[in-house]
N, CA, C and O atoms as CSV, one atom per row, in Angstrom:
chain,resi,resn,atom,element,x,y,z
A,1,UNK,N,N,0.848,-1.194,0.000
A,1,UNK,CA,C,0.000,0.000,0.000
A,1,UNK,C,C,0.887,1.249,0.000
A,1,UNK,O,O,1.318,1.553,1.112
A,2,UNK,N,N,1.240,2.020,-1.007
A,2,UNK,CA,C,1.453,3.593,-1.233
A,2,UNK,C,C,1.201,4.180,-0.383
A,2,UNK,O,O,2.128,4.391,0.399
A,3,UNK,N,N,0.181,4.620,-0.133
A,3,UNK,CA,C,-1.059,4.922,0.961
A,3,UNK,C,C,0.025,4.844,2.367
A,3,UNK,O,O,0.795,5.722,2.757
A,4,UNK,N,N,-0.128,3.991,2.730
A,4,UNK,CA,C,0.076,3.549,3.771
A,4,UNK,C,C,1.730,3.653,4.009
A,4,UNK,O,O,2.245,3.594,5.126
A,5,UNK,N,N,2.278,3.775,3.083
A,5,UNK,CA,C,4.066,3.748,3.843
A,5,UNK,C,C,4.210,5.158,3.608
A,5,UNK,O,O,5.009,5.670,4.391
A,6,UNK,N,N,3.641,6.034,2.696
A,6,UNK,CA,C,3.776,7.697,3.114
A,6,UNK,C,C,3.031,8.031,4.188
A,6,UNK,O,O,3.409,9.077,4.715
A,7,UNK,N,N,2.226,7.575,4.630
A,7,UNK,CA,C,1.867,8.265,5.979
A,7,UNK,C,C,2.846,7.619,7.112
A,7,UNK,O,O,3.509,8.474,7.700
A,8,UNK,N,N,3.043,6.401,7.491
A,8,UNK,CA,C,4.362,6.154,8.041
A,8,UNK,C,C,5.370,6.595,7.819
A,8,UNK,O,O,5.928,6.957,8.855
A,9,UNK,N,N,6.076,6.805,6.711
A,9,UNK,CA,C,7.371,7.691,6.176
A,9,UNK,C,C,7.140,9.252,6.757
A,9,UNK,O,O,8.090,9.756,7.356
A,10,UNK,N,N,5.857,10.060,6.591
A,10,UNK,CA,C,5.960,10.888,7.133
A,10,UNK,C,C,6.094,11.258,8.602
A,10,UNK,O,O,6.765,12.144,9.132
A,11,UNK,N,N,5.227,10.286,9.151
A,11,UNK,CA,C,5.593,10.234,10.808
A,11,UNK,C,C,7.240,9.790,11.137
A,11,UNK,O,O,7.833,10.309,12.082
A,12,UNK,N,N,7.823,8.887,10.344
A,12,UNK,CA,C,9.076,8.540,10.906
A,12,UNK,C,C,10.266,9.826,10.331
A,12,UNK,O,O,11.478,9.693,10.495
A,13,UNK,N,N,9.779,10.761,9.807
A,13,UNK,CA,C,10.463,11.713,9.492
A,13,UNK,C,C,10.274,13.312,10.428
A,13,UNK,O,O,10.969,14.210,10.904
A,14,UNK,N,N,9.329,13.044,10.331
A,14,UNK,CA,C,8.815,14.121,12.128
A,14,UNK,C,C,9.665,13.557,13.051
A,14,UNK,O,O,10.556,14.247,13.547
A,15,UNK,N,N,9.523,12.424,13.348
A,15,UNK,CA,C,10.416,12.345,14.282
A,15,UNK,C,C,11.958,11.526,13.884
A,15,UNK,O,O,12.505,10.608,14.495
A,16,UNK,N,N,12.375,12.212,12.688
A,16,UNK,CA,C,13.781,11.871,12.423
A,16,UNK,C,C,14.140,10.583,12.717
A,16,UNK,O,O,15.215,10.435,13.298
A,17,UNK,N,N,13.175,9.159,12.323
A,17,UNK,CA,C,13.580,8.021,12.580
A,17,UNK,C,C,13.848,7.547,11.082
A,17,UNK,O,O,13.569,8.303,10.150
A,18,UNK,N,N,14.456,6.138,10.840
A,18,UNK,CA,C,14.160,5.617,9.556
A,18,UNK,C,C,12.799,5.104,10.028
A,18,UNK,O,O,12.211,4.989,11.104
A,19,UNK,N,N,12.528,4.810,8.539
A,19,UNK,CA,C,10.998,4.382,8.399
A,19,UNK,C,C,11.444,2.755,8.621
A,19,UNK,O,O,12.248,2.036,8.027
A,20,UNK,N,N,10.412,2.500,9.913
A,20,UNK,CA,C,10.663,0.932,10.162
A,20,UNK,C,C,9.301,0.042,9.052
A,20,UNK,O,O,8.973,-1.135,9.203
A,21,UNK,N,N,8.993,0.550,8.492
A,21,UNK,CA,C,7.846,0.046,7.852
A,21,UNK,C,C,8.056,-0.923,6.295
A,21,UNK,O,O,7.332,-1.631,5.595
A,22,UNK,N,N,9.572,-0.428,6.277
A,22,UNK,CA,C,10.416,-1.020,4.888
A,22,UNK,C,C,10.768,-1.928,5.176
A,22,UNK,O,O,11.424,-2.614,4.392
């Protein structure tokens, strides 16, 4: 889902994490 890993990507970038969702 697209959808779904940019809204995670964006939260893990607010808070300057990697995106654990990859």
């Amino acid at each position: 889902m697209i959808l779904t890993i940019s809204l995670y990507e964006n939260i893990a970038i607010q808070r300057n994490r990697f995106p654990f969702f990859w």
